[in-house]
C-alpha positions, 0 to 999 in steps of 0.5 A: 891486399883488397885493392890487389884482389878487385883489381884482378877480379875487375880485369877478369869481369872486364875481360869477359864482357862484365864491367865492375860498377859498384866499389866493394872491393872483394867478393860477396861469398868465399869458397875455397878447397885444397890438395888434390892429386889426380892421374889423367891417363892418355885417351883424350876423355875429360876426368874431375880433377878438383871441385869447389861447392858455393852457396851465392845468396843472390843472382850474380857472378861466381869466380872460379880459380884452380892453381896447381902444377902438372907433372909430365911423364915426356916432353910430346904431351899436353895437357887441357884444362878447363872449368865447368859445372860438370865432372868430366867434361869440357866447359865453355873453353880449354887451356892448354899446358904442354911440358917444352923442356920441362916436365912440370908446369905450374897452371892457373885457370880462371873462368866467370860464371853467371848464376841464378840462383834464391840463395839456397842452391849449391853450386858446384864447379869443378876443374877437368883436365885431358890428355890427347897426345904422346906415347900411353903415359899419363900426366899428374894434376896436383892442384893446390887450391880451387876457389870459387869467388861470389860477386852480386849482379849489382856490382857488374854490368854485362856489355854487348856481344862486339864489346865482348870479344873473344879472348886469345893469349899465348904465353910461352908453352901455354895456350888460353881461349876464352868464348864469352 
């Protein structure tokens, strides 16, 4: 289960610029929350769906994790979701969650950030989501859990800018962008 957890916390380092180079094999620091059951209504504004709250002890990297199932009220909507270090508002990109035929979804959200930190800051990060289009409905945000993992600066190594290109995914009706 170890190996199961570097590993995909490997290929989200390496996926965002960072490369692994140390052999621990799971996160220095755990947060974790919840149940959380937020109504977006139809203006395209960003509301707080979930937050997680971490004390890194050290510089590094703190990742974030929100998993969950969205409930649409018609099939001509989307939802957007994104993870930041703000309530309300848009982080550092967007994923996309649209309905097709069905109108629940389930979403899984990820997003590494860098943080500087003595070891007594609290961090928090929180899971927003929008929805811009379709008739005046609203959608249901359940988010079963929001994790927040601490990884030290020693265990990663930032490449440069043209290693670290921009992520595009497409799978089904989801839409994923990630800017480094």
């Amino acid at each position: 289960m170890k190996f199961a957890q570097f590993s995909i916390a490997a290929m989200l380092l390496t996926s965002l610029g960072l490369i692994c180079t140390s052999s621990s094999f799971a996160g220095e620091k755990l947060a974790f929350r919840n149940g959380f059951l937020k109504t977006i209504p139809s203006n395209c504004v960003f509301k707080k769906c979930a937050s997680v709250q971490i004390v890194p002890p050290s510089n590094g990297y703190v990742i974030v994790t929100a998993s969950g199932m969205a409930s649409f009220a018609n099939d001509v909507s989307f939802l957007e979701l994104t993870l930041g270090t703000e309530p309300g508002s848009a982080g550092p990109w967007l994923y996309r969650v649209t309905p097709g035929f069905r109108l629940f979804q389930n979403f899984s959200v990820r997003y590494v950030f860098p943080v500087k930190t003595n070891g007594t800051k609290i961090f928090t990060y929180y899971l927003n989501g929008r929805l811009c289009r379709g008739p005046s409905s609203d959608v249901s945000v359940e988010t079963g859990t929001i994790t927040a993992e601490f990884y030290s600066s020693s265990d990663a190594t930032m490449l440069s800018q043209p290693q670290a290109q921009i992520q595009s995914t497409e799978t089904g009706t989801n839409l994923q962008v990630n800017k480094p």
